[in-house]
RODO-2510 file (C-alpha; in nm, 4 decimals, decimal comma):
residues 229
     n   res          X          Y          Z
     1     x     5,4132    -9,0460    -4,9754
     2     x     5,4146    -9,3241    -5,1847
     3     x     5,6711    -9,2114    -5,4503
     4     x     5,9132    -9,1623    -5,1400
     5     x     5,8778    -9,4798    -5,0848
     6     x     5,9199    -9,6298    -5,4188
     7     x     6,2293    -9,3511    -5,3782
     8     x     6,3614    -9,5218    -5,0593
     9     x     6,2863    -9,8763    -5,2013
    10     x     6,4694    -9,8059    -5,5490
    11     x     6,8083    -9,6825    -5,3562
    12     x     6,7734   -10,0047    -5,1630
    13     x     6,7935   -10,2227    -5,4425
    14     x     7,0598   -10,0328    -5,6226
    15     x     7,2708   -10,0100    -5,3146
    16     x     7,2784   -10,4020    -5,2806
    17     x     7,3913   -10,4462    -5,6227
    18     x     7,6753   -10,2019    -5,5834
    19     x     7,7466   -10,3521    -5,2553
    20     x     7,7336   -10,6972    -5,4682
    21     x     7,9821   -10,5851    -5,6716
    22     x     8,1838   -10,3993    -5,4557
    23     x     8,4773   -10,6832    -5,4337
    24     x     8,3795   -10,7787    -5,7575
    25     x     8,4906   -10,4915    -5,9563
    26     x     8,8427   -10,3086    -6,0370
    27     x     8,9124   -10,0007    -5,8328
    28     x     8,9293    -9,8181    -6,1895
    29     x     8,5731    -9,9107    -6,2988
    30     x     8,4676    -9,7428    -5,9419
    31     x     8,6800    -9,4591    -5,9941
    32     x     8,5540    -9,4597    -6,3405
    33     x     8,2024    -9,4257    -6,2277
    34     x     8,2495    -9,1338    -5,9606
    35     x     8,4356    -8,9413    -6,2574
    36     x     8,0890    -8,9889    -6,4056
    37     x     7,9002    -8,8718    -6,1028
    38     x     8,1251    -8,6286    -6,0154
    39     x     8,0747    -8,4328    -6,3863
    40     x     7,6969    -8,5137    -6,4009
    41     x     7,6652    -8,3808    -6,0793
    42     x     7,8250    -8,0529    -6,1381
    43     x     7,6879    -8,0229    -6,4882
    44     x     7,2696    -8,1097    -6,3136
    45     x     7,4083    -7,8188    -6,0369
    46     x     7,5118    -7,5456    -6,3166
    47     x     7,1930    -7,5995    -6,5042
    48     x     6,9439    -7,5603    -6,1992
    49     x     7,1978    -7,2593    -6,0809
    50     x     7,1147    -7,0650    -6,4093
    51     x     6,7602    -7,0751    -6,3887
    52     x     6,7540    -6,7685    -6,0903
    53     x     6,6537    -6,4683    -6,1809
    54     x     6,7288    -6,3401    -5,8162
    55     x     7,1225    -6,3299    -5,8391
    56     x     7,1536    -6,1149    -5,4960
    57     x     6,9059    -6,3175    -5,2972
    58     x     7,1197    -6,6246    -5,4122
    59     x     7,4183    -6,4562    -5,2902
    60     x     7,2797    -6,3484    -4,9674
    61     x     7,1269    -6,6917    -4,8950
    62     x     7,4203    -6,8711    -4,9524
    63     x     7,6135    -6,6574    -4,7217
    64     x     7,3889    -6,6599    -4,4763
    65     x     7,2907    -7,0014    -4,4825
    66     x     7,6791    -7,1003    -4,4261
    67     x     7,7340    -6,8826    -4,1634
    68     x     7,4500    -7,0309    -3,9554
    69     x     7,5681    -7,4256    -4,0542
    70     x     7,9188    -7,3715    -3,9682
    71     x     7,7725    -7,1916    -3,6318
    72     x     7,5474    -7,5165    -3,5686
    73     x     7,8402    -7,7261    -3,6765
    74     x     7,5500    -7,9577    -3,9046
    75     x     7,8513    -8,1112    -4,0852
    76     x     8,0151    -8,1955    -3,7827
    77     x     7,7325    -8,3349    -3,6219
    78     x     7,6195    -8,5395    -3,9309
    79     x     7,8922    -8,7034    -3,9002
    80     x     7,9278    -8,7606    -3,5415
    81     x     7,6377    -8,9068    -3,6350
    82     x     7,7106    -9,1615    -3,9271
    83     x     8,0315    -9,2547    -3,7000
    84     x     7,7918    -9,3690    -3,3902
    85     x     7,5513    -9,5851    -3,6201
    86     x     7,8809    -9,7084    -3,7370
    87     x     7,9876    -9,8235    -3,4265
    88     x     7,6468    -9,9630    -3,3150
    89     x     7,5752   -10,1517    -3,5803
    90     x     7,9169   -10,2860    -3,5824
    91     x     7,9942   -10,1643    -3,9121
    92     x     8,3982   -10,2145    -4,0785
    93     x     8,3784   -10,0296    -4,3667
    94     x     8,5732    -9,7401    -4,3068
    95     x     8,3579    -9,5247    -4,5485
    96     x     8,0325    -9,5674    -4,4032
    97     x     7,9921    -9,1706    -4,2694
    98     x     8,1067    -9,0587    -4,5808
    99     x     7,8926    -9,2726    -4,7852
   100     x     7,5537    -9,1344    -4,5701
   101     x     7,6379    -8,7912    -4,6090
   102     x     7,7340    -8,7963    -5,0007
   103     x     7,4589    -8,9659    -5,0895
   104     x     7,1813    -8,8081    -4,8966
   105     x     7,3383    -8,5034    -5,0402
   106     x     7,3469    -8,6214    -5,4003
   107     x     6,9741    -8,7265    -5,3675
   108     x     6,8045    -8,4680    -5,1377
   109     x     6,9481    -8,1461    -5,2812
   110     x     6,8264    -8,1660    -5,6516
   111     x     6,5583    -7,9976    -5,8464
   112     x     6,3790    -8,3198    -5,8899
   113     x     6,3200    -8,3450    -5,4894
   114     x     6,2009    -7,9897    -5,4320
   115     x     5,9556    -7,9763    -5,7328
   116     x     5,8561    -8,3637    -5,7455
   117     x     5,7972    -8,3623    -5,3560
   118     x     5,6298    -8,0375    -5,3750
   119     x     5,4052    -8,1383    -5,6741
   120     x     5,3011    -8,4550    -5,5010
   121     x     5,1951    -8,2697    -5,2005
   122     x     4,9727    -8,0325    -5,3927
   123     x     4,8230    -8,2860    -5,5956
   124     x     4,9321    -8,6206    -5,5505
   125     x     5,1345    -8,6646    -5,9013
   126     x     5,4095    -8,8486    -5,8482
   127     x     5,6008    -8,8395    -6,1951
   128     x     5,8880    -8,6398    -6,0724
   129     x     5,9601    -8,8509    -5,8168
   130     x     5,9595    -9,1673    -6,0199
   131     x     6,1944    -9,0015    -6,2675
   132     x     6,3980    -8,9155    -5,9933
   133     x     6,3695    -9,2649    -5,8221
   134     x     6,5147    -9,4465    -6,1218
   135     x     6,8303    -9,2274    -6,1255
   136     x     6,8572    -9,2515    -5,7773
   137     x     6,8557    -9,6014    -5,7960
   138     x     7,1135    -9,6204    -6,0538
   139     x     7,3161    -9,4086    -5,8978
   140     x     7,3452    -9,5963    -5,6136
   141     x     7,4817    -9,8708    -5,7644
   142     x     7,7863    -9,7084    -5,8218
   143     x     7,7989    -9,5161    -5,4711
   144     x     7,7647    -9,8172    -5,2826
   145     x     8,0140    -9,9736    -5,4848
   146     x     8,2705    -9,7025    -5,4318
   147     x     8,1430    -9,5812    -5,0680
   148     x     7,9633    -9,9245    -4,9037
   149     x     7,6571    -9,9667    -4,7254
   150     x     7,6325    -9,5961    -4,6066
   151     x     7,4660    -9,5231    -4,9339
   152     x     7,1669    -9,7628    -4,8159
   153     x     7,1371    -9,5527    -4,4758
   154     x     7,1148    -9,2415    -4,6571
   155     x     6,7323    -9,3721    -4,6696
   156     x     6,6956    -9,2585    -4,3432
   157     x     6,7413    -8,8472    -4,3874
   158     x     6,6031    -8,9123    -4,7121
   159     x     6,2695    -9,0073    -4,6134
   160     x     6,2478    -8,6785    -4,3312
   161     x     6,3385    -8,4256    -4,6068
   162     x     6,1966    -8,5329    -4,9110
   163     x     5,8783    -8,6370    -4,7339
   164     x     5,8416    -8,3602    -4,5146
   165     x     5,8341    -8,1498    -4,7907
   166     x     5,5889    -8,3929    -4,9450
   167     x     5,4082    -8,3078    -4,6289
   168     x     5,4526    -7,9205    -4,5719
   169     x     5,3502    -7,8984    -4,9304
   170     x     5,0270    -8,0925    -4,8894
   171     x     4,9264    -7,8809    -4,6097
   172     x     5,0937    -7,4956    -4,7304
   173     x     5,1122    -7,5883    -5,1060
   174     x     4,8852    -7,3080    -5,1564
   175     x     5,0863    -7,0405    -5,0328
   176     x     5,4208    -7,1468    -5,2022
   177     x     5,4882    -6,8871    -5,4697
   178     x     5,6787    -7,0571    -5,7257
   179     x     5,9509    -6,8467    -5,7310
   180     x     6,0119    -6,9719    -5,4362
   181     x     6,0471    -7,2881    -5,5469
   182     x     6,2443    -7,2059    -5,8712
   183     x     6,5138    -6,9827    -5,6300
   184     x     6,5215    -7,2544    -5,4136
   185     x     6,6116    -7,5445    -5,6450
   186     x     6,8908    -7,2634    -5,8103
   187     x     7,0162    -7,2323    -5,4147
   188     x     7,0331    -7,5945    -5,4356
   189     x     7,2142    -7,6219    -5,7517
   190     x     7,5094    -7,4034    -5,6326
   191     x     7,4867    -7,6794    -5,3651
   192     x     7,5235    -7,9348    -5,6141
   193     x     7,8371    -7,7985    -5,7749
   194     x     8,0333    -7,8247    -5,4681
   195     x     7,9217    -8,1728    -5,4127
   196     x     8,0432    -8,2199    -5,7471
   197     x     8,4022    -8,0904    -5,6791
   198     x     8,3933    -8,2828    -5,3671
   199     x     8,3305    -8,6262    -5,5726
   200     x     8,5917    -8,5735    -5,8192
   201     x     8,8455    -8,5212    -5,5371
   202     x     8,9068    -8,1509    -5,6333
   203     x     8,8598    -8,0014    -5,3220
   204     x     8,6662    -8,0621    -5,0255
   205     x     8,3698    -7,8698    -4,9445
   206     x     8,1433    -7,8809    -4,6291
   207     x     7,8038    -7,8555    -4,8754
   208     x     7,6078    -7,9840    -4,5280
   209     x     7,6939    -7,7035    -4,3983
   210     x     7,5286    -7,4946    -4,6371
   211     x     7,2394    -7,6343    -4,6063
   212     x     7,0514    -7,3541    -4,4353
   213     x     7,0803    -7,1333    -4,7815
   214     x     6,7433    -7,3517    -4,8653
   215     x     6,5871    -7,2094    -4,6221
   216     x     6,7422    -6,8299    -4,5846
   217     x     6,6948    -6,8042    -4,9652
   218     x     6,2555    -6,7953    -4,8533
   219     x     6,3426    -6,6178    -4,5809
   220     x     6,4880    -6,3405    -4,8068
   221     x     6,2343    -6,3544    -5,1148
   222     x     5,9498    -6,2751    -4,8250
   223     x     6,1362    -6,0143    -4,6936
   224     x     6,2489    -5,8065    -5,0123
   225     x     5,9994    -5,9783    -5,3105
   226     x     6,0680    -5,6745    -5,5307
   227     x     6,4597    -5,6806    -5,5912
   228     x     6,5398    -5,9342    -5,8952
   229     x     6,9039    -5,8983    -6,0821
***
């Protein structure tokens, strides 16, 4: 676990210097910098996307996964959430739910967290996550700046997923095909792309919803292994 915590503690520091510079920078530096993210994101999300080699199962997932997280309303409930940690903590900024779920999206859903989480848990190599802790990190800066200090919370989810799968990887590593992994970081590339869309203002897209397709998308390769388009 100890690259998800140099993970949690790198978004930490990054988010205070964003939120240091929050009043201290033009609005069109910020808006600047979420262009950036926004077009990274969507390129990182294309390039994972491509590498499936299980087109229908990707379909399928994604479907299915949907339907179920806009039956369990996850969206909804995240940010129920984020609004009553808001109000607890007595927070003002009036991005703070917004700020949780975009960046525990932006750093939970890439390739780097699947495969660096799941390569730590089968052998304790924590490279990946490093990698992945810098950009994190330097991302943040620019989130909190933009978004406030719900980019620091976003610690919080960050630390279930990423290290339960640290965790479930440790203890079923051995029975994780790794096409399982590879459809599952594609899965969560298509995820990616719609954050993407969402940053740059282009649409909004409940991507927390969706969330189930990383999940369904196993579900599916156990059930029919054999069908690859």
């Amino acid at each position: 676990m100890i690259g998800t915590v140099v993970n949690i503690l790198a978004i930490i520091v990054g988010s205070s210097l964003g939120l240091f510079l929050n009043k201290r920078l033009p609005d069109r530096f910020i808006k600047t910098f979420f262009q950036v993210i926004g077009l990274f994101t969507i390129f990182l999300g294309i390039s994972m996307a491509l590498e499936t080699t299980h087109i229908l199962h990707m379909i399928m997932a994604l479907i299915t996964g949907a339907i179920i997280g806009e039956a369990l309303k996850i969206q909804q409930g995240v940010e129920k959430m984020g609004d009553f940690l808001k109000r607890k903590l007595k927070i003002r900024n009036g991005k703070f739910t917004e700020g949780l779920v975009t960046a525990f999206l932006l750093y939970c859903i890439g390739s780097l967290t699947i495969l660096g989480a799941i390569e730590a848990g089968l052998s304790g190599d924590q490279e990946l996550i490093y990698i992945k802790s810098l950009m994190d990190g330097v991302s943040s800066i620019a989130l909190a700046a933009g978004l406030g200090i719900g980019v620091m919370f976003s610690v919080v989810p960050l630390l279930i997923f990423q290290g339960g799968i640290t965790l479930l990887a440790s203890i079923f590593g051995d029975f994780i095909p790794q096409i399982m992994v590879t459809e599952m970081s594609a899965v969560g590339g298509i995820l990616l792309i719609g954050m993407g869309i969402s940053i740059l203002d282009i649409k909004k897209i409940n991507v927390m919803n969706m969330l189930p397709a990383l999940v369904t998308i196993i579900i599916l390769l156990w059930l029919f292994p054999a069908v690859g388009i």
